[in-house]
N, C-alpha and C positions, 0 to 999 in steps of 0.2 A: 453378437449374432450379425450375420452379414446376408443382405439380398443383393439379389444380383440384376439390378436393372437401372447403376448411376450410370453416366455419362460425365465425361470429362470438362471442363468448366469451360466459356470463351473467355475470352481477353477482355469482352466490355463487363460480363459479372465479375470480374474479380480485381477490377482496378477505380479505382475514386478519381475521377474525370476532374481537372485541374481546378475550373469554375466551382466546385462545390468545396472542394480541397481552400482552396484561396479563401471564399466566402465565409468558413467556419473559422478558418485560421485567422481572417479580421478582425470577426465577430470575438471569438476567444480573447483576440493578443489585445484587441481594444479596451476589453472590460478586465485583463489582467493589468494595461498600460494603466489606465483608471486606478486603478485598486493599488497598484503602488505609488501612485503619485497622493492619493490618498492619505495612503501610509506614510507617506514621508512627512506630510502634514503633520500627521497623528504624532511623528517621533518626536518631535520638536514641543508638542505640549506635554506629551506623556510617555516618557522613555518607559520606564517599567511595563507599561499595560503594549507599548507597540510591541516589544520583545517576545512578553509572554504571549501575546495574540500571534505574532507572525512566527515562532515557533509551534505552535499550536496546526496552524496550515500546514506549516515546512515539512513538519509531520505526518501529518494526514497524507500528503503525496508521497512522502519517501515510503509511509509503511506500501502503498498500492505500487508504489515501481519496484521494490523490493518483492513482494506478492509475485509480483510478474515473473519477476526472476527468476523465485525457488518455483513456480509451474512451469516456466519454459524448461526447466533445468530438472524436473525430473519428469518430464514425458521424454526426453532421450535417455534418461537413468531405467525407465521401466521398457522403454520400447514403446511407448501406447501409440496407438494406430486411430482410438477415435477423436482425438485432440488436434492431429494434424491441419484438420480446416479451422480452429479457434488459435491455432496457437501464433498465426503471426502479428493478430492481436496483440499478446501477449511480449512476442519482444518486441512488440514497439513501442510498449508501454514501458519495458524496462529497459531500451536504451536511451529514458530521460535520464540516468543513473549522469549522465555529464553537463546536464543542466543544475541538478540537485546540486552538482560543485556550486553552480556560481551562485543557485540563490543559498546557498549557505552562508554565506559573507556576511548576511546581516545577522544572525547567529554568532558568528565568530566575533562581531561587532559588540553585540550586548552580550559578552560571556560573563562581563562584569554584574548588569542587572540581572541576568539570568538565574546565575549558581551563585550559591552563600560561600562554597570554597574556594573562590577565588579573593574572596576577601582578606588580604594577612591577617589585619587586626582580629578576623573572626577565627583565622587559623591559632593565631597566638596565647586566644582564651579558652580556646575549644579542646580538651584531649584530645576526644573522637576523632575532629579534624589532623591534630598532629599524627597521630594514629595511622589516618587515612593518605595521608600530606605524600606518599609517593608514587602512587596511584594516580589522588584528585590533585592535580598541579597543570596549569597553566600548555606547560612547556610536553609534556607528557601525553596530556590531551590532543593537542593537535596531533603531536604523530601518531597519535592509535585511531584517530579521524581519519587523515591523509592515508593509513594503511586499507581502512576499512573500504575508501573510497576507490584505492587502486585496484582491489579485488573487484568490488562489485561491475567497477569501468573494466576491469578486464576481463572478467565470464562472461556480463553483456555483451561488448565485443566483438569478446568470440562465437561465440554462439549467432548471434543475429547475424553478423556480414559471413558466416559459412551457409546461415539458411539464406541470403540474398543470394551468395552464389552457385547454389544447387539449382536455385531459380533458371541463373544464365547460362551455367556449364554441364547439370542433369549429373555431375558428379559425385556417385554415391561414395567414396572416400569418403567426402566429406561430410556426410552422415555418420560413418565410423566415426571418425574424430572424434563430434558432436559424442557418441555416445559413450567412449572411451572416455572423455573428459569431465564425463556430469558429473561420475562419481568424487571425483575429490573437490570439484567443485561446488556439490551441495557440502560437503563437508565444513567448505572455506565461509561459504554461505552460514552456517548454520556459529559459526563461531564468531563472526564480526556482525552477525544481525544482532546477535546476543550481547554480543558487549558495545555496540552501538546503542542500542535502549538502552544498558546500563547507564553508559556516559551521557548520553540527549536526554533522556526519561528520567531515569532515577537518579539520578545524581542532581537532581535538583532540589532533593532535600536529601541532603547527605547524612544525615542522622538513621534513614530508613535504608531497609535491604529487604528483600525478596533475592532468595531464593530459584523461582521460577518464574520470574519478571520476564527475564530472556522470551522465554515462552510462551508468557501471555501475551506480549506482543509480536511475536512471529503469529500465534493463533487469529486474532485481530488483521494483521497483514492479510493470512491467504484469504480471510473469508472473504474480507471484502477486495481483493485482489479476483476472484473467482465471479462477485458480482459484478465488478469493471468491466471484465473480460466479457462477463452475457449482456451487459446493457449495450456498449460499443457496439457489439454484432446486431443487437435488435436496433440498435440506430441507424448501423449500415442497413439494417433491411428493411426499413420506413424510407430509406433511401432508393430501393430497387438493387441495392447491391447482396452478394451472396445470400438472395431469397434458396434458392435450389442447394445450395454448397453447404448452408449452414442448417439443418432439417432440425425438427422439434425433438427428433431423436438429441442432438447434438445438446442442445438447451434441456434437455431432458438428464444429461447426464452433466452439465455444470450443476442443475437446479439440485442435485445428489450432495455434487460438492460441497455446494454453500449450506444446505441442512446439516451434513455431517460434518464440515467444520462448524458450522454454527455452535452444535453441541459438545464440538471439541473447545472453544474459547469457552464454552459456558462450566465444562469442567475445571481449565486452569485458573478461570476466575474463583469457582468457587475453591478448590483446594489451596488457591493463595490465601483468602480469606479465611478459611475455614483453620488451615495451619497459625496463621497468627492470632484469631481469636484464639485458640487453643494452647496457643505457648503464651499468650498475654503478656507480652516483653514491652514495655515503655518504648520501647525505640521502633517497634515495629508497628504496635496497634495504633502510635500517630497518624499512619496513612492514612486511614479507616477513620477515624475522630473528625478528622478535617476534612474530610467528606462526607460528615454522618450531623455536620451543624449548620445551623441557618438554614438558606436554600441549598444548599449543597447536596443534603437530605433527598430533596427531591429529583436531581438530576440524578444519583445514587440508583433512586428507586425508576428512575426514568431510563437508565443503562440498563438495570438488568431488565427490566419488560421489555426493550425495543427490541435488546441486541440479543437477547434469547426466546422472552415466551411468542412473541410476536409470529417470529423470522422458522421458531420449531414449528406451533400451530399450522401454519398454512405451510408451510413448503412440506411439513409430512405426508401430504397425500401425493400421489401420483397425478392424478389430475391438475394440481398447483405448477406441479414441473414442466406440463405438457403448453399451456393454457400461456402463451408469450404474452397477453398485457398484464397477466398475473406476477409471472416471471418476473417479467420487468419492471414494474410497481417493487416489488421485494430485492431486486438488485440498486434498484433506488435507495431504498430505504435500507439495506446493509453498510451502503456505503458512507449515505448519510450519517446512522447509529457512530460508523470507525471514525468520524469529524466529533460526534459527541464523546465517545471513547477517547481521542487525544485531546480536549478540552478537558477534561474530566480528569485526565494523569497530568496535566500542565499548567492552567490556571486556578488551583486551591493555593499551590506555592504563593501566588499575590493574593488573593483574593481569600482569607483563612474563615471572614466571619459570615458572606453571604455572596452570591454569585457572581456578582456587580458585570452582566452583561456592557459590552462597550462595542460602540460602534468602529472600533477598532480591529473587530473582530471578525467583521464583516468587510470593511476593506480589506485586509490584510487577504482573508481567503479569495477574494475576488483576484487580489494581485497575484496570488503565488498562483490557485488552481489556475485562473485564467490563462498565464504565462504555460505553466506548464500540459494543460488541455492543448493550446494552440500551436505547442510545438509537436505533440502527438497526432491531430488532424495533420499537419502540413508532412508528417514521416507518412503517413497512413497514405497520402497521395503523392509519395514518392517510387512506391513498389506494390506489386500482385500483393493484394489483402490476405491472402492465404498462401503459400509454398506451393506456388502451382506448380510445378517439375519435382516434386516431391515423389520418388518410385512408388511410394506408399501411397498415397494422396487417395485413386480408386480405394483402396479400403476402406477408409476415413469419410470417402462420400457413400459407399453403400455399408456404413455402419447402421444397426437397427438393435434397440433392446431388446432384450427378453419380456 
């Protein structure tokens, strides 16, 4: 539904003034510079726990830039008209897709501590391994990494530096483009997300498969991709920035989002579950056992309350949607939940009999998110916070629900 009484934005609502831009990107790079100097510490007593902790983070940001991605990339697949004021949000969170290269390196560093199949000796006694041995190898890995990674740097790319330049040139070509290109590239999207979680995720216990693993963690990506996307906006607007541009209307229909994926990861969770207790195969119900012992049990039971009964309850109603400290409290805590969600599929691998929390775990997230939050503030005060030359843009500001 559309009214008809927006107004076109000025230049000082829709841009993050240098001072504030600098002063967060300090604040962030400081407490990421901390957080891996931290960690470097950490590596040097405890190889095993700094890996599985600093991929645990590495994780946690890749699923929300990847999030960013498949949102930015299908509001030009459908056309959508009320996303335009949130969406350059959105590619600016996923053109950290070329930061994600460099902090990978420490990933590629511990591929040894990380994954059991890099081990020959463990190749050599294992079938299953030998079995798997063309696939999980070394040499194979990186390039289906480096593949994954040139895609997702080159739809980001494309996509963000054609919406900067609509910004400066009002050229609707380049809109075309934009929407002529979503389609194969949610496609490309949807095939290297999938076998990226395969290879980072599951393949860290190589004995197990899923099926719809792919999925479950695309599902985990958008939702909490969707709560990034409303809390950032509700920080710009504690800010004074896009109060008018971004309306409760707008947050009203992320708040849709995140409900409706919320109940979408809570289905592939359970039909992943549900399918392996049901086929009861030794190789598969391992997941499940080693998350179901010790304290493990309870973060288990602590996953699915947060990251479904919680996140359904209150955002069901329409006044949760409406209601921005509400909002924003639950875009917190979704995202939060997708940090307990990638602990949860990463450190049971070291940790089989009991949680064993490490303050490892907490530097490490300090350094990655930090680093990577602070390169997001300083993009964010590089260009208009929204596609302001966007033809469309008026519809987008007098968008109103039903």
């Amino acid at each position: 539904m559309i009214h008809k009484h927006a107004s076109k934005p000025t230049r000082e609502t829709v841009t993050l003034d240098s001072a504030t831009s600098k002063k967060w990107t300090g604040i962030l790079g400081t407490i990421g510079l901390f957080g891996l100097i931290a960690s470097g510490i950490g590596l040097g007593t405890d190889r095993a726990q700094f890996f599985h902790s600093y991929l645990t983070s590495y994780m946690f940001c890749l699923s929300l830039t990847l999030g960013c991605l498949f949102f930015t990339v299908l509001q030009h697949l459908v056309g959508a008209h009320w996303s335009i004021v949130v969406r350059r949000i959105a590619e600016v969170v996923m053109s950290n897709v070329g930061l994600m290269v460099i902090l990978f390196v420490p990933v590629a560093l511990g591929l040894h501590d990380l994954y059991h199949w890099t081990h020959h000796d463990a190749v050599a006694h294992d079938r299953l391994l030998q079995q798997k041995e063309p696939y999980l190898n070394t040499t194979f890995f990186f390039i289906r990494i480096a593949v994954y990674f040139l895609v997702w740097f080159g739809v980001s790319r494309f996509f963000f530096q054609r919406s900067v330049q609509v910004d400066e040139t009002q050229d609707v070509g380049l809109i075309q483009s934009m929407r002529r290109f979503s389609a194969p590239s949610i496609l490309l999207f949807a095939l290297t997300q999938t076998f990226a979680s395969f290879d980072l995720l599951m393949s860290l216990d190589p004995h197990w498969f899923s099926t719809i693993f792919g999925v479950y963690f695309f599902a985990g990506s958008v939702v909490s991709a969707f709560s990034l996307i409303a809390l950032i906006a509700l920080l710009l607007r504690s800010s004074g920035k896009l109060v008018n541009e971004i309306t409760p209307e707008h947050y009203h229909d992320l708040g849709k989002l995140m409900f409706a994926f919320t109940v979408f990861w809570t289905y592939i969770a359970f039909s992943q579950y549900f399918l392996i207790w049901y086929g009861n195969i030794p190789e598969e119900t391992i997941f499940y056992l080693n998350r179901w012992e010790g304290g493990w049990r309870t973060v288990s039971l602590f996953l699915a309350i947060g990251h479904f009964i919680v996140p359904f309850v209150i955002l069901m109603s329409r006044h949760a949607k409406r209601k921005l400290a509400l909002l924003g409290f639950m875009a917190c805590w979704i995202v939060f939940m997708q940090y307990v969600d990638m602990y949860w599929l990463v450190l049971p691998n070291l940790h089989k009999q009991s949680v064993g929390f490490h303050w490892l775990d907490v530097a490490t997230w300090m350094g990655v998110t930090g680093i990577w939050g602070a390169v997001i503030v300083r993009r964010l005060g590089q260009q208009a916070l929204i596609p302001a030359q966007d033809p469309l843009l008026i519809r987008s500001l007098e968008f109103e629900n039903v």
